[in-house]
Biopython code that builds the backbone (N, CA, C, O; Angstrom):
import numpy as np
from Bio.PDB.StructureBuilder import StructureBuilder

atoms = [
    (1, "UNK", "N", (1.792, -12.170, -10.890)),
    (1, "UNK", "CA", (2.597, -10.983, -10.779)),
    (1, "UNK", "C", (3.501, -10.877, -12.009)),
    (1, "UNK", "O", (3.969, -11.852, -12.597)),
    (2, "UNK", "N", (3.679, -9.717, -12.308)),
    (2, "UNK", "CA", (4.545, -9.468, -14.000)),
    (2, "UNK", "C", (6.063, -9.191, -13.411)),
    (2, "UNK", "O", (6.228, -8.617, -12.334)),
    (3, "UNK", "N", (6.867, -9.537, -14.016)),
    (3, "UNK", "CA", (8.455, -8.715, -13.819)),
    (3, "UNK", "C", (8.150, -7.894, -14.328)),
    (3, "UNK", "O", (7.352, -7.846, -15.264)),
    (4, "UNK", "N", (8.918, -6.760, -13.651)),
    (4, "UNK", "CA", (9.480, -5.120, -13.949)),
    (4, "UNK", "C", (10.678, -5.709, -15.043)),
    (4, "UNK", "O", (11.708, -6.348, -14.833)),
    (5, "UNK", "N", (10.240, -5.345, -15.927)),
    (5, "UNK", "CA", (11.977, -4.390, -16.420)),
    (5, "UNK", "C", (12.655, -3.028, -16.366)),
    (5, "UNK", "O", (12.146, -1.962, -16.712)),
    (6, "UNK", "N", (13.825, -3.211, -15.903)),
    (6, "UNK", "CA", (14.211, -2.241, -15.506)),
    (6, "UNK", "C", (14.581, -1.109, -16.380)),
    (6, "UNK", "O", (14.821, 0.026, -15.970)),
    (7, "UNK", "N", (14.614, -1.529, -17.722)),
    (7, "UNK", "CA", (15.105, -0.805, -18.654)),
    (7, "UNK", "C", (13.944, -0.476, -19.341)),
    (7, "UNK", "O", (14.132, -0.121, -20.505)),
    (8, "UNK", "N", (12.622, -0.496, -18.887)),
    (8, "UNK", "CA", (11.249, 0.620, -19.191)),
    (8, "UNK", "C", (10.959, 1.688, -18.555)),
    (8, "UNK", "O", (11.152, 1.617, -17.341)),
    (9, "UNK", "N", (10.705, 2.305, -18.809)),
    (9, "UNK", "CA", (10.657, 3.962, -18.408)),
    (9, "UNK", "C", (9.710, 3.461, -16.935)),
    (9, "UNK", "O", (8.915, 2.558, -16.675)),
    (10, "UNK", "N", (10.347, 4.665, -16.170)),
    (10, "UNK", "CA", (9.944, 4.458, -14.914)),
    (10, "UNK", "C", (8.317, 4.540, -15.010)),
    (10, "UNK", "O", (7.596, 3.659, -14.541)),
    (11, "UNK", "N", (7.776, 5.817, -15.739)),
    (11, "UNK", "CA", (6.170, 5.126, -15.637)),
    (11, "UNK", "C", (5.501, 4.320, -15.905)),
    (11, "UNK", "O", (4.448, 4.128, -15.297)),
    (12, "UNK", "N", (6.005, 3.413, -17.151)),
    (12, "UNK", "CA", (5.562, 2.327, -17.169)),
    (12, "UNK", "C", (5.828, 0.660, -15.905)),
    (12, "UNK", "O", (5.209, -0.376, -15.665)),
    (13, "UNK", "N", (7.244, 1.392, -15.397)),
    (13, "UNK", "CA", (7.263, 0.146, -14.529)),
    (13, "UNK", "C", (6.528, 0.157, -13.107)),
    (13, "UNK", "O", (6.211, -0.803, -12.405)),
    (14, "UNK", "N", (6.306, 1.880, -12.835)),
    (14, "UNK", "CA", (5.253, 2.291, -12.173)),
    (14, "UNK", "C", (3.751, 1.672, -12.334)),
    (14, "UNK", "O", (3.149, 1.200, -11.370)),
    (15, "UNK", "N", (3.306, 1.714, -13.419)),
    (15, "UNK", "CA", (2.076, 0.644, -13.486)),
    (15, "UNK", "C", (2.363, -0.539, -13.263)),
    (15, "UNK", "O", (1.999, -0.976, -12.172)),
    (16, "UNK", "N", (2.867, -1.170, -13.899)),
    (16, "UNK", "CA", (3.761, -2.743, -13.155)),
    (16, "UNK", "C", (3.392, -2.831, -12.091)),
    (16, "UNK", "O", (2.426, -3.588, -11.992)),
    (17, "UNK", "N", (3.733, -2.376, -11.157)),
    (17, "UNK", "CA", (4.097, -2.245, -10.030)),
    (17, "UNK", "C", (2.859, -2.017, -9.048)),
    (17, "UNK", "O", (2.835, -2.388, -7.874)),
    (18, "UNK", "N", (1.783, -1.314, -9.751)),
    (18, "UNK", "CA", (0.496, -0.757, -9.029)),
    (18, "UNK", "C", (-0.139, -1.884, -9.382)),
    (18, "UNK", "O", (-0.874, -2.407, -8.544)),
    (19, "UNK", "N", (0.009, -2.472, -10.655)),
    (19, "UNK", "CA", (-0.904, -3.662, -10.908)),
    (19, "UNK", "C", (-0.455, -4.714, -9.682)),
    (19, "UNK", "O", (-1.207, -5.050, -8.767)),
    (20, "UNK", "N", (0.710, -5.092, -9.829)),
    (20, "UNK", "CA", (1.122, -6.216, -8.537)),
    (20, "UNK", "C", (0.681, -5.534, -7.559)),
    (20, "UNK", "O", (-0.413, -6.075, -7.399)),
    (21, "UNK", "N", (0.735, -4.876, -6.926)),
    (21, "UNK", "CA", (0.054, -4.241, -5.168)),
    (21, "UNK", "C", (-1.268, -4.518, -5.206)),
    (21, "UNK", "O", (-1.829, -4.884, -4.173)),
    (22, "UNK", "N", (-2.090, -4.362, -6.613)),
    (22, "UNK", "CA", (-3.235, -4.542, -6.932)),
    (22, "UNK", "C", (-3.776, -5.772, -6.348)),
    (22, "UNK", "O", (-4.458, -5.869, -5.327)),
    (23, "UNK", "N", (-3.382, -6.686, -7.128)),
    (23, "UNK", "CA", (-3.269, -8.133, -6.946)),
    (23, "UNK", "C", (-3.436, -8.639, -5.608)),
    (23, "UNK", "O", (-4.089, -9.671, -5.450)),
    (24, "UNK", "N", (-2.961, -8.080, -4.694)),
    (24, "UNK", "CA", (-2.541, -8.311, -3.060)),
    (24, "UNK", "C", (-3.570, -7.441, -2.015)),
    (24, "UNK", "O", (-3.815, -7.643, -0.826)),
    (25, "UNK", "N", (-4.136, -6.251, -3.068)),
    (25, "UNK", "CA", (-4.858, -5.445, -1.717)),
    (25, "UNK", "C", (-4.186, -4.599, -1.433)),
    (25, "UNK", "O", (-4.381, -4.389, -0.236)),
    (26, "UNK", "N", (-2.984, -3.490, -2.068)),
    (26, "UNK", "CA", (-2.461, -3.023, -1.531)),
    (26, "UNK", "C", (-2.277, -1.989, -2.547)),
    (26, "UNK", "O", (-1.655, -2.261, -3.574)),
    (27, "UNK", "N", (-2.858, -0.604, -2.313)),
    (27, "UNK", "CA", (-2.768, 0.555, -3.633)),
    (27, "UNK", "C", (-1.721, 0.868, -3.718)),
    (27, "UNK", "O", (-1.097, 0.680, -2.674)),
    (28, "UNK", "N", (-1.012, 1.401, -4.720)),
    (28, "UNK", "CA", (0.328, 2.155, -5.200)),
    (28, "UNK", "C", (0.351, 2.971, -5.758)),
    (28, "UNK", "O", (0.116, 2.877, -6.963)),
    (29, "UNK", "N", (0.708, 4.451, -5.047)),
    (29, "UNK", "CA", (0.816, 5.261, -6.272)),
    (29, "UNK", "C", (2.184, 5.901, -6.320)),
    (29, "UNK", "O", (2.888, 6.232, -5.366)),
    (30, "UNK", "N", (2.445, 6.021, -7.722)),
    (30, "UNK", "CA", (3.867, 6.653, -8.037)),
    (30, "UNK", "C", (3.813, 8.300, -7.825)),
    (30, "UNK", "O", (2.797, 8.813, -8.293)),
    (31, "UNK", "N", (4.666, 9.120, -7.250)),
    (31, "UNK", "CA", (4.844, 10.060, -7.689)),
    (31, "UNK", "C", (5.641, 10.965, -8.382)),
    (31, "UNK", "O", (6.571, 11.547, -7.824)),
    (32, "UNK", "N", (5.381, 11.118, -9.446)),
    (32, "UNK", "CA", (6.752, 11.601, -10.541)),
    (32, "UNK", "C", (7.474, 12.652, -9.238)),
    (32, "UNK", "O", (8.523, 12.568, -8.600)),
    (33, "UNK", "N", (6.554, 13.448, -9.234)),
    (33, "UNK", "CA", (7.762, 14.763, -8.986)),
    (33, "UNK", "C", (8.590, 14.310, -7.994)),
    (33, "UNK", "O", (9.587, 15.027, -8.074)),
    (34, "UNK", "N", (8.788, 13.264, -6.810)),
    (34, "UNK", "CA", (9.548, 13.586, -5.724)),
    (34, "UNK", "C", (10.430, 11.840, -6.122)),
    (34, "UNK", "O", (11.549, 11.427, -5.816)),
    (35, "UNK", "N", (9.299, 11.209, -6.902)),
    (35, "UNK", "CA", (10.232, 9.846, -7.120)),
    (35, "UNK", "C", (9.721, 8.851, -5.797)),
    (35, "UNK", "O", (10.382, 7.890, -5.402)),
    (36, "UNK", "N", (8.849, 9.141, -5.402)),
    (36, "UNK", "CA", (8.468, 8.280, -4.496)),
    (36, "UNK", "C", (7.589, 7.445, -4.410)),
    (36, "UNK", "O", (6.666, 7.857, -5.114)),
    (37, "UNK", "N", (7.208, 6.105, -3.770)),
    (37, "UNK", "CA", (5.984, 5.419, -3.956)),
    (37, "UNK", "C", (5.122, 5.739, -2.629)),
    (37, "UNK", "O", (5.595, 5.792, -1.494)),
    (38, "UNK", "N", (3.937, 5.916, -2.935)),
    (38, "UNK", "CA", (2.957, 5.697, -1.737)),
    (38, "UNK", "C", (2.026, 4.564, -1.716)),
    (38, "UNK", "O", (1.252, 4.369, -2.653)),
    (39, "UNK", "N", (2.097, 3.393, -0.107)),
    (39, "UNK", "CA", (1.616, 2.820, -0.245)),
    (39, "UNK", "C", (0.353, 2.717, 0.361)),
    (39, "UNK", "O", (0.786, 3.120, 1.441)),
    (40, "UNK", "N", (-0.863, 2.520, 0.600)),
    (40, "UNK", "CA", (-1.784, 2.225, 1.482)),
    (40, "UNK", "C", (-2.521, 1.033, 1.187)),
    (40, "UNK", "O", (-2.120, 0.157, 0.421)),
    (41, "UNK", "N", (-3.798, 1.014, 1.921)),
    (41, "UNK", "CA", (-4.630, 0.029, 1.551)),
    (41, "UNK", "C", (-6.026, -0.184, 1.139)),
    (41, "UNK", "O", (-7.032, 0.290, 1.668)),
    (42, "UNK", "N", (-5.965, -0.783, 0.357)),
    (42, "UNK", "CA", (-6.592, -0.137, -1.224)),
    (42, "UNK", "C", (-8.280, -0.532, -0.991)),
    (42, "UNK", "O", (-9.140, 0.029, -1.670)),
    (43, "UNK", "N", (-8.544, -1.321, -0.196)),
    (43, "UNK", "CA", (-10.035, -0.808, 0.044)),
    (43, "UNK", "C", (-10.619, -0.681, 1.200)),
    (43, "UNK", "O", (-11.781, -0.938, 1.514)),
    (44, "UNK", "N", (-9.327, -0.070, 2.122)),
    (44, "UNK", "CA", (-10.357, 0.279, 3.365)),
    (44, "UNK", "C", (-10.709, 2.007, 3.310)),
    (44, "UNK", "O", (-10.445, 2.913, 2.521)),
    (45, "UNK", "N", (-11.308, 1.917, 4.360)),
    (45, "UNK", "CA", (-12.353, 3.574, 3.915)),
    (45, "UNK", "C", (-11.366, 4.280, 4.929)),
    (45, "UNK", "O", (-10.577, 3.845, 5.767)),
    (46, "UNK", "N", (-11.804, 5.800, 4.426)),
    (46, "UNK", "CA", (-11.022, 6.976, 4.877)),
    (46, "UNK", "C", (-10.706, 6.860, 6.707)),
    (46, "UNK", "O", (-9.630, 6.721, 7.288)),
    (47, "UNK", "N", (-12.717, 7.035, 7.509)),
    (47, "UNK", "CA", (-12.963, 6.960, 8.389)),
    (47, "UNK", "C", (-13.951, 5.204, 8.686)),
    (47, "UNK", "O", (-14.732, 4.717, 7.869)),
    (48, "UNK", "N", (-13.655, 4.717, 9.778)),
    (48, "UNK", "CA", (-14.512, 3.453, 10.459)),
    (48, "UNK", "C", (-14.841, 3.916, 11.638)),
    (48, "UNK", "O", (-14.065, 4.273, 12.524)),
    (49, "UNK", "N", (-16.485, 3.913, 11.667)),
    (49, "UNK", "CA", (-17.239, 4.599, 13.178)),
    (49, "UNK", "C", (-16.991, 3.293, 13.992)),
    (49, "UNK", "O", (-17.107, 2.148, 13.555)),
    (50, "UNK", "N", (-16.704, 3.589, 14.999)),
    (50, "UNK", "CA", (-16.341, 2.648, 16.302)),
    (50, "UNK", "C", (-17.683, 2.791, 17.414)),
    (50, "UNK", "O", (-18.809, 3.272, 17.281)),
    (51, "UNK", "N", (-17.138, 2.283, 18.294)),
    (51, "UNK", "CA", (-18.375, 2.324, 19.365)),
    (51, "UNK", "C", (-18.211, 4.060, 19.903)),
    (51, "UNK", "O", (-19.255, 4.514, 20.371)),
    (52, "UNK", "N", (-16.823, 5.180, 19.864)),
    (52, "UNK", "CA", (-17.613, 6.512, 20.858)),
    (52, "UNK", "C", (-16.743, 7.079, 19.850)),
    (52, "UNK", "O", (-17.315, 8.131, 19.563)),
    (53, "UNK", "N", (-15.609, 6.994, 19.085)),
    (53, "UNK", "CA", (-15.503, 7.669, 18.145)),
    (53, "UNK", "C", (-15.147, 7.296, 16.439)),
    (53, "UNK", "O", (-15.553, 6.253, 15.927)),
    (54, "UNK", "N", (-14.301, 8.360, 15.653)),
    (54, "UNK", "CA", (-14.448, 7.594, 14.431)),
    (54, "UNK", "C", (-12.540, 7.336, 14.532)),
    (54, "UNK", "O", (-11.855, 8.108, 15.202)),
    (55, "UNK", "N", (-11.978, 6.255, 13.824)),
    (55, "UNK", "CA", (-10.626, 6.308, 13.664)),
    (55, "UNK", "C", (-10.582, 6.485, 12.435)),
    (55, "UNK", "O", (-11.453, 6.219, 11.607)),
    (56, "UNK", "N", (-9.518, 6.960, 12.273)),
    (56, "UNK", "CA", (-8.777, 7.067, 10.663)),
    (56, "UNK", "C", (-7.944, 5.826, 10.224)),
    (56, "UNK", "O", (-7.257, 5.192, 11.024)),
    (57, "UNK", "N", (-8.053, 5.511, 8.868)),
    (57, "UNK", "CA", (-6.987, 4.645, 8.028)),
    (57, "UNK", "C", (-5.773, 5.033, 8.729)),
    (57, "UNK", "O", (-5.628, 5.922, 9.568)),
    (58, "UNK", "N", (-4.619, 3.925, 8.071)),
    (58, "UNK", "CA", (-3.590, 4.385, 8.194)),
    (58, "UNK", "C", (-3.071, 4.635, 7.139)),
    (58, "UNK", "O", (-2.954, 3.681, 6.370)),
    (59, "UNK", "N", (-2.509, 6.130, 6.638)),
    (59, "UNK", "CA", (-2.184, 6.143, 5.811)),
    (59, "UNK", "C", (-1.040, 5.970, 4.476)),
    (59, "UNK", "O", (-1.104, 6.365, 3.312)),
    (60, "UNK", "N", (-0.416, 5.511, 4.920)),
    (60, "UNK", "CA", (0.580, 4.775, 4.005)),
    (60, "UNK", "C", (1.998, 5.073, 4.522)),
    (60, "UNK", "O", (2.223, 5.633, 5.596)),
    (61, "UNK", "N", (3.241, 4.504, 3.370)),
    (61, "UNK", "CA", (4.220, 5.412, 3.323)),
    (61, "UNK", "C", (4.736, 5.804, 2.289)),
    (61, "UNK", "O", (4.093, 5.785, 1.240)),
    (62, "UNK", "N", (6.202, 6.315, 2.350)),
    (62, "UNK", "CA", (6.205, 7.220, 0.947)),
    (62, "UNK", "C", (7.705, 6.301, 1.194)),
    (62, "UNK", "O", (8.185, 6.092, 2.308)),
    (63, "UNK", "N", (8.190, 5.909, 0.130)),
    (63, "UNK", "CA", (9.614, 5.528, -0.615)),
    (63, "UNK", "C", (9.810, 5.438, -1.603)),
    (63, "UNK", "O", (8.972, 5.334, -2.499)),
    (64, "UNK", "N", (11.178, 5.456, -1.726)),
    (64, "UNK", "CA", (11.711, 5.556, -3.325)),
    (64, "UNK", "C", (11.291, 4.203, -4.126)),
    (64, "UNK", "O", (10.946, 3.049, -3.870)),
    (65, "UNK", "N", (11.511, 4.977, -5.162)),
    (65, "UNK", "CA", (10.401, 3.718, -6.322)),
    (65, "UNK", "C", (11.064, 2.660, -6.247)),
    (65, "UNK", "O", (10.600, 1.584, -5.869)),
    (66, "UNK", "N", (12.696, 2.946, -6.746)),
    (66, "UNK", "CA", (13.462, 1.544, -6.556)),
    (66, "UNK", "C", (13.296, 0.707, -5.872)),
    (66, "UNK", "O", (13.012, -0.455, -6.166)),
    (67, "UNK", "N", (13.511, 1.358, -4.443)),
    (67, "UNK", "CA", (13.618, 0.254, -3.423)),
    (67, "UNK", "C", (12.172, -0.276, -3.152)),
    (67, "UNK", "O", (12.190, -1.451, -2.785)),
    (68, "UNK", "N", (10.615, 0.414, -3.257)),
    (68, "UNK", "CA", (9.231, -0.544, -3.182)),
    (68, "UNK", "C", (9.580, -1.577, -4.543)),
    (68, "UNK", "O", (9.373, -2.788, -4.623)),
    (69, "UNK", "N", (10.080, -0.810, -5.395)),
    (69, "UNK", "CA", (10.165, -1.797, -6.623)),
    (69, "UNK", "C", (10.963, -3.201, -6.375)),
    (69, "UNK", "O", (10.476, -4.331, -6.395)),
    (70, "UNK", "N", (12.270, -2.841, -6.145)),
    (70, "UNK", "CA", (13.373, -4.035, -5.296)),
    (70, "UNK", "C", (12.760, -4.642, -4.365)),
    (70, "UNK", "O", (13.092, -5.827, -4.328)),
    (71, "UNK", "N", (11.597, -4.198, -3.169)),
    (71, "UNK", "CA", (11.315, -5.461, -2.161)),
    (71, "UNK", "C", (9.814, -5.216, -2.290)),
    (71, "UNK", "O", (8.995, -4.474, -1.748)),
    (72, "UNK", "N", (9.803, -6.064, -3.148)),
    (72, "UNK", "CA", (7.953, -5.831, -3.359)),
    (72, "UNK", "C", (7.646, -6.564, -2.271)),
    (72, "UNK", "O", (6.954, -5.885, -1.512)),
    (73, "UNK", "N", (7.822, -7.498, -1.914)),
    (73, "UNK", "CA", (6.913, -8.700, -0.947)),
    (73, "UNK", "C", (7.118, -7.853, 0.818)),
    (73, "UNK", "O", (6.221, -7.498, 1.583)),
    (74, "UNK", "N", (8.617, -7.752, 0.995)),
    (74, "UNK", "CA", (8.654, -7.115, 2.034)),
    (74, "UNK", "C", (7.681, -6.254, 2.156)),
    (74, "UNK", "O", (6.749, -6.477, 2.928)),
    (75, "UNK", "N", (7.765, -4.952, 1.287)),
    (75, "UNK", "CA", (7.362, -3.702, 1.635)),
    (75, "UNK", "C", (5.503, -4.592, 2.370)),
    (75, "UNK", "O", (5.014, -4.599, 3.500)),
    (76, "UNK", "N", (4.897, -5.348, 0.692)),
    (76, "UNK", "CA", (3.811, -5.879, 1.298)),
    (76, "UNK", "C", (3.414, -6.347, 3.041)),
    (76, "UNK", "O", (2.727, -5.845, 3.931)),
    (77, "UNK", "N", (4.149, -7.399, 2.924)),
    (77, "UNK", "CA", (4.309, -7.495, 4.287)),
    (77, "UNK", "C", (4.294, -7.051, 5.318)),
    (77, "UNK", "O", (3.526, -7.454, 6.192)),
    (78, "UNK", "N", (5.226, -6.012, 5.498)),
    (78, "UNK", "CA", (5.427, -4.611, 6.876)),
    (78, "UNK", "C", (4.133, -3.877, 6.568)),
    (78, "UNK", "O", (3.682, -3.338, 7.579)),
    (79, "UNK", "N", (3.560, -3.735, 5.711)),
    (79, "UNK", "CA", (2.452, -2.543, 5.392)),
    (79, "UNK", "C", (1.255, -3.131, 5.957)),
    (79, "UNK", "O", (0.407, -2.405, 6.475)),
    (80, "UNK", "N", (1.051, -5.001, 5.871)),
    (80, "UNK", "CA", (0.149, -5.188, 6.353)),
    (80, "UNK", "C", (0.524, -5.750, 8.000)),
    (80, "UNK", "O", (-0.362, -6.239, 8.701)),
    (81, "UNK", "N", (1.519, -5.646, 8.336)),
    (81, "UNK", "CA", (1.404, -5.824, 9.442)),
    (81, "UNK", "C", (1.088, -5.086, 10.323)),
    (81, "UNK", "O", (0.350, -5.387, 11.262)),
    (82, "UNK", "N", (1.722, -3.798, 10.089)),
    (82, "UNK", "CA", (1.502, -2.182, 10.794)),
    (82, "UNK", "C", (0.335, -2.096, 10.742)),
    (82, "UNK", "O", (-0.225, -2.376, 11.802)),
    (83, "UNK", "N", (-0.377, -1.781, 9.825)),
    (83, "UNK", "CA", (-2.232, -1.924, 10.279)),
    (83, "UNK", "C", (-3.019, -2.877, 10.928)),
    (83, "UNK", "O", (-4.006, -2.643, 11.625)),
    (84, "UNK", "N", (-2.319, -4.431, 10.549)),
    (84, "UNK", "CA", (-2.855, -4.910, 11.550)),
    (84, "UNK", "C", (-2.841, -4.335, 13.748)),
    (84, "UNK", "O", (-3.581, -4.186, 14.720)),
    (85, "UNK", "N", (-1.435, -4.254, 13.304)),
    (85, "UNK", "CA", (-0.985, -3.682, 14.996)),
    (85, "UNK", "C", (-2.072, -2.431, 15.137)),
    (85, "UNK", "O", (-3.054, -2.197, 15.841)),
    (86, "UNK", "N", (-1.556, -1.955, 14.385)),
    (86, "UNK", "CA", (-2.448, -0.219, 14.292)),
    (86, "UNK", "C", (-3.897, -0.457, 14.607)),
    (86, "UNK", "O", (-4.523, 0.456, 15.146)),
    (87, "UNK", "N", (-4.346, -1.312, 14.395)),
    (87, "UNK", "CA", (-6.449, -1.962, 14.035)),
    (87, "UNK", "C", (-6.648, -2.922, 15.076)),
    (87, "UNK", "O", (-7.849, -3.188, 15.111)),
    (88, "UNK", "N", (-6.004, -3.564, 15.944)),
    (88, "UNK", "CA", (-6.024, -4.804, 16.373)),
    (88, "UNK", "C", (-7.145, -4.841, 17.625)),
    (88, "UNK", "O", (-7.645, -5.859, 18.103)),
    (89, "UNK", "N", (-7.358, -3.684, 17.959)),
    (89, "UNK", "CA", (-8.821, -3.753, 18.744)),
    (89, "UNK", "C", (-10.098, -3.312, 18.031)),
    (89, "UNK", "O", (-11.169, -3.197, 18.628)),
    (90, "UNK", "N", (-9.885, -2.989, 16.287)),
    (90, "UNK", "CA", (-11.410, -2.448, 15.783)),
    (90, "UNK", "C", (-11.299, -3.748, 14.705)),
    (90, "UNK", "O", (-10.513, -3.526, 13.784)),
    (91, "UNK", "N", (-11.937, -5.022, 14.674)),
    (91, "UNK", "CA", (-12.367, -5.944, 13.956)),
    (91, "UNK", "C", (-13.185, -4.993, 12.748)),
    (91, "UNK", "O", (-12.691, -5.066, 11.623)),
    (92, "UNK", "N", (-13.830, -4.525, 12.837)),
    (92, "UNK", "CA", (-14.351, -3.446, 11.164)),
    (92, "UNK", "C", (-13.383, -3.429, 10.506)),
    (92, "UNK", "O", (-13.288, -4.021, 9.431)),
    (93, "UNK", "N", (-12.114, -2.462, 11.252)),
    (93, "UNK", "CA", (-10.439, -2.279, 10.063)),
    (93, "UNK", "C", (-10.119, -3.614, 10.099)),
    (93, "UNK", "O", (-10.416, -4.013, 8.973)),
    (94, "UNK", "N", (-9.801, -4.293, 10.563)),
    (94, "UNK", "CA", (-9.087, -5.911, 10.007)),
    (94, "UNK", "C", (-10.370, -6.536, 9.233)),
    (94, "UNK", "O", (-10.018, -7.639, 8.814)),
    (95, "UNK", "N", (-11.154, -6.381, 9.026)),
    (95, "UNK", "CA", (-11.732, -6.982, 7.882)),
    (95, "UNK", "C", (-11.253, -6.580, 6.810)),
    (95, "UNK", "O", (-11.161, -7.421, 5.915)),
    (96, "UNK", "N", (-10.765, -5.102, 6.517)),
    (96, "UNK", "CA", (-9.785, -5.426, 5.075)),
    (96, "UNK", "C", (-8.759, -5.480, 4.892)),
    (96, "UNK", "O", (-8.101, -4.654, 4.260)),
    (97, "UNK", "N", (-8.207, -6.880, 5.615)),
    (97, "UNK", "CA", (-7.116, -7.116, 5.017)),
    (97, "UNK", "C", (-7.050, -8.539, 4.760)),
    (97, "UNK", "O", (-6.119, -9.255, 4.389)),
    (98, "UNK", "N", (-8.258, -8.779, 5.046)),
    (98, "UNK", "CA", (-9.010, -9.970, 3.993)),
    (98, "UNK", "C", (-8.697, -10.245, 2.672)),
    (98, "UNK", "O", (-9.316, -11.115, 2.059)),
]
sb = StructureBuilder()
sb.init_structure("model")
sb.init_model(0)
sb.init_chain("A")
sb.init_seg("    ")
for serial, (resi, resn, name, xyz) in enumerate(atoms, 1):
    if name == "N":
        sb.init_residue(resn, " ", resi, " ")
    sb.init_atom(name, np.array(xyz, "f"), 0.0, 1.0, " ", f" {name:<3s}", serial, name[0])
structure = sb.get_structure()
């Protein structure tokens, strides 16, 4: 994982930052206009067919850059736990979080 510096322009510490989520399984994207991060998870699929219907991903959340930036590990953490809870009867979705 790289340190952020804080005194690089926010898009560059924005990549920083997507690269570390990278690293872990966990996509990041910055969004200039509102200043927010979105997080999800970076290689499970849109829809997973189940036995009678299809479920959806979960799709992320949105926070300010600082603060995903300030608790990188947390944010990690809660993000994969919530899907786990969220998935915990379709073994297909918990396979990626392998």
């Amino acid at each position: 994982m790289k340190q952020i510096n804080k005194k690089l322009p926010i898009y560059k510490q924005a990549w920083i930052l997507r690269d570390n989520y990278k690293e872990i399984g966990i996509k990041c994207v910055y969004n200039n206009r509102n200043r927010n991060v979105y997080l999800s998870l970076l290689n499970a699929p849109l829809f997973v067919y189940g036995t009678s219907e299809a479920q959806m991903t979960l799709v992320g959340c949105f926070k300010p850059f600082n603060v995903v930036r300030d608790n990188f590990q947390a944010y990690a953490n809660k993000y994969r736990k919530m899907y786990r809870i969220l998935y915990s009867n379709n073994p297909e979705m918990l396979k990626h979080l392998e």
